[in-house]
C-alpha positions as CSV (number, residue, x, y, z in Angstrom):
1,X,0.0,0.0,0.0
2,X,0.9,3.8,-0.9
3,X,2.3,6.0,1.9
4,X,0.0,8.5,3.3
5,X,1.1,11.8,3.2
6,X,-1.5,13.1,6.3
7,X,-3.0,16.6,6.5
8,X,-3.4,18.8,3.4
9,X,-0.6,19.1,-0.1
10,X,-0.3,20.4,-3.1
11,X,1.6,20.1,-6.5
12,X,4.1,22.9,-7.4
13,X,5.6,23.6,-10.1
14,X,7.1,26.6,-12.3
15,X,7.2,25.5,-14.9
16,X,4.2,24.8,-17.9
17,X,2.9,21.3,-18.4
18,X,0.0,19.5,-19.9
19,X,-3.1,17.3,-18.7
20,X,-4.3,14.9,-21.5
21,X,-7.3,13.0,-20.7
22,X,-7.5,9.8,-23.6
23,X,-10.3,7.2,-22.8
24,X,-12.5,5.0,-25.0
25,X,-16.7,4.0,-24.5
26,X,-17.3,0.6,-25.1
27,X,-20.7,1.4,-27.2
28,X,-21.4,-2.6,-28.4
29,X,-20.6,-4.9,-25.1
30,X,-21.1,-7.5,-27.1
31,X,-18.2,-6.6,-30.2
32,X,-15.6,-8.4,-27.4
33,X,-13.5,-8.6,-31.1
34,X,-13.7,-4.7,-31.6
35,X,-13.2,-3.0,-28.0
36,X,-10.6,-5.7,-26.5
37,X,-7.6,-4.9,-28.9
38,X,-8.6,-1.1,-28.1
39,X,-8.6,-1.5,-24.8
40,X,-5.5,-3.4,-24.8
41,X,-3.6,-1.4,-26.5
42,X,-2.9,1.3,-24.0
43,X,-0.5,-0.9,-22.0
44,X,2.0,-1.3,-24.3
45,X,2.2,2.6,-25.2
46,X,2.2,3.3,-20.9
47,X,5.0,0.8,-20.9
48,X,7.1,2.7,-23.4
49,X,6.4,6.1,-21.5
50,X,7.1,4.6,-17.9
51,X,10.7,3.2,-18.6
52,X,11.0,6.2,-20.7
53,X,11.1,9.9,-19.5
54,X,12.9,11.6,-21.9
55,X,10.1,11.4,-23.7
56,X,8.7,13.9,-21.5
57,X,5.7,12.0,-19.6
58,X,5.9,12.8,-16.2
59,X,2.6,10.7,-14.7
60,X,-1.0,9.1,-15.3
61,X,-3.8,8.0,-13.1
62,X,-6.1,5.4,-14.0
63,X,-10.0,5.4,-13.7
64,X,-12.6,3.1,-15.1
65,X,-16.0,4.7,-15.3
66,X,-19.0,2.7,-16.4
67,X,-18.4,3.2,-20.4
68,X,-14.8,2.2,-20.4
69,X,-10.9,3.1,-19.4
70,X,-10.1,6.8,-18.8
71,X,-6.5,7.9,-18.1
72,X,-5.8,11.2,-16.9
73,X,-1.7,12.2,-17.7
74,X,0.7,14.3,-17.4
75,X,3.3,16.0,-19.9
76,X,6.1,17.9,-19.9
77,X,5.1,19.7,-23.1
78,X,2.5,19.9,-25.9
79,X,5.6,19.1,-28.4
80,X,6.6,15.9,-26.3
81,X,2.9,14.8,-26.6
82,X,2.6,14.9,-30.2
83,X,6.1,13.9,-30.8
84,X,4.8,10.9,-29.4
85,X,1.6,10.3,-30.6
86,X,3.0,10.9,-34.4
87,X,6.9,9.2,-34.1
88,X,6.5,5.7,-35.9
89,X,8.9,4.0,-33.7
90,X,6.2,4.8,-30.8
91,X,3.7,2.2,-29.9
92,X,0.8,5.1,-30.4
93,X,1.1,5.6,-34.0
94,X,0.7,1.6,-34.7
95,X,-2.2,1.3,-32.5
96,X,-4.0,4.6,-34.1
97,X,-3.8,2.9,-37.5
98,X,-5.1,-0.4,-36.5
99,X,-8.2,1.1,-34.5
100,X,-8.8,2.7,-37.8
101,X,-9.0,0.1,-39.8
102,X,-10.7,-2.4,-37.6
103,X,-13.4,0.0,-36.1
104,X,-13.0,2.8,-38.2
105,X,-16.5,4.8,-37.6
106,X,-18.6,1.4,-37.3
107,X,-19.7,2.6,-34.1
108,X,-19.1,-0.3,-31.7
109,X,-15.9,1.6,-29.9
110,X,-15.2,5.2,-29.3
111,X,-12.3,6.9,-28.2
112,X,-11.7,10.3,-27.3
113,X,-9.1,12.9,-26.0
114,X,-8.5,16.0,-24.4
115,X,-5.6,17.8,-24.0
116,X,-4.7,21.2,-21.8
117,X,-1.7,23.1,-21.8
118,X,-1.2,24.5,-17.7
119,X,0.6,27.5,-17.0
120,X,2.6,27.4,-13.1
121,X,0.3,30.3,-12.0
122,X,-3.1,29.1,-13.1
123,X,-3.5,26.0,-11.5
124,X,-4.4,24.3,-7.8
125,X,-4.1,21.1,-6.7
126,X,-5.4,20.4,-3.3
127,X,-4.9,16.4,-1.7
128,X,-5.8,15.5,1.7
129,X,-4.9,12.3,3.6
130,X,-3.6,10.9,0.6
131,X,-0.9,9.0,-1.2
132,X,1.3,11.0,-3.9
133,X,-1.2,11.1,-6.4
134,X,-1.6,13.0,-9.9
135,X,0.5,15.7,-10.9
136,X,2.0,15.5,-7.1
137,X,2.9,11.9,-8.1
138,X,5.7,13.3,-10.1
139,X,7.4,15.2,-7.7
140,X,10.2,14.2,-5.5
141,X,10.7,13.7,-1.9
142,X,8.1,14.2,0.9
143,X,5.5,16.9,2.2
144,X,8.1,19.7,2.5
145,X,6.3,21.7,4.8
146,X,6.1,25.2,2.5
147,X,2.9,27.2,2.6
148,X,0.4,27.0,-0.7
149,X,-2.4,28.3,-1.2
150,X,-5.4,26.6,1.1
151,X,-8.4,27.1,-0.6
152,X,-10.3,30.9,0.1
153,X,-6.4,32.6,0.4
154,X,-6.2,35.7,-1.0
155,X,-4.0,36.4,-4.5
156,X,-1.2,37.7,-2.4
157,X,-0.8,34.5,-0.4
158,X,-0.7,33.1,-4.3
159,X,1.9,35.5,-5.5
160,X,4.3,34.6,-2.5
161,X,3.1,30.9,-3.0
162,X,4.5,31.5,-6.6
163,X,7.8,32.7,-5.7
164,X,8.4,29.8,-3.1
165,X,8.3,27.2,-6.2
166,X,10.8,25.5,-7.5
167,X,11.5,23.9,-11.2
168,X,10.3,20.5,-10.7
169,X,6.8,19.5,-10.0
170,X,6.8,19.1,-5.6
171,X,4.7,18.3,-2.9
172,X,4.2,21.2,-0.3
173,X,1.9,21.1,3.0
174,X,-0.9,23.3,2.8
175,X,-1.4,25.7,6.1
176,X,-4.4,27.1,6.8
177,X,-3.7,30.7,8.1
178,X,-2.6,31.1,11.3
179,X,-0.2,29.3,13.2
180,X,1.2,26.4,11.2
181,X,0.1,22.8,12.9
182,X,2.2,20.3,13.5
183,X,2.5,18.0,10.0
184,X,3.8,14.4,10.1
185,X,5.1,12.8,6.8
């Protein structure tokens, strides 16, 4: 089991990244023939990114909802993202062809994707009495103790938040104002 970081932490970074969510909807239960190989093919792709940073993946988290498989990742860049997606020595490339030829727009499978480029100053990630999880999964090292920005701070407490970051992606306690409590990683 995942350590628990307890209490409240965020994510910081300063530096831009992106969140693409990718899933598929199984729309024909029955068409095992059709959503299996679609469904399969993700693991070889994750593989490739996992032994493989340079390629500039830095995380995902896994969900399945009642449609199908939704992964929620994390990039370094836009460029590294489509770099991948588009190089033919990549695993994605391969798989994108063979979905297209074998489902094509029959309707039995559907896949989808978005993707969002984050700048360091306009996002907030909030955990509590949890394991390193999403973009916080990236980072290195424990809680570090540094304030963020608790939810209802003011934009000040964001600017100095901002200037407290470093260039990777961390994990920093959130305070609620007042007297810091007592935090135990």
């Amino acid at each position: 089991m995942s350590k628990i970081f307890n209490g409240r932490y965020t994510a910081k970074t300063d530096q831009p990244f992106v969140v693409f969510l990718i899933g598929m909807r199984v729309n024909k239960w029955w068409r095992f023939d059709k959503w299996i190989p679609v469904s399969s093919a993700m693991g070889p792709m994750l593989k490739t990114l996992f032994t493989n940073p340079e390629k500039g993946f830095l995380h995902a988290e896994f969900f399945w909802n009642f449609n199908g498989p939704v992964l929620i990742q994390y990039w370094r860049s836009f460029e590294d993202l489509e770099r991948f997606a588009r190089h033919p020595s990549d695993p994605h490339l391969a798989a994108w062809k063979k979905f297209n030829q074998a489902v094509g727009a029959d309707g039995s499978v559907g896949i989808w994707h978005e993707t969002y480029t984050v700048n360091p100053d306009q996002f907030e990630s909030v955990y509590g009495n949890m394991p390193r999880f999403g973009l916080a999964a990236h980072g290195s090292g424990a809680a570090s103790g540094r304030p963020c920005r608790p939810i209802g701070c003011s934009p000040t407490d964001r600017a100095t938040r901002s200037s407290q970051i470093n260039s990777k992606v961390s994990m920093a306690t959130c305070r609620p104002r007042g007297p810091p409590p007592h935090w135990s990683t």
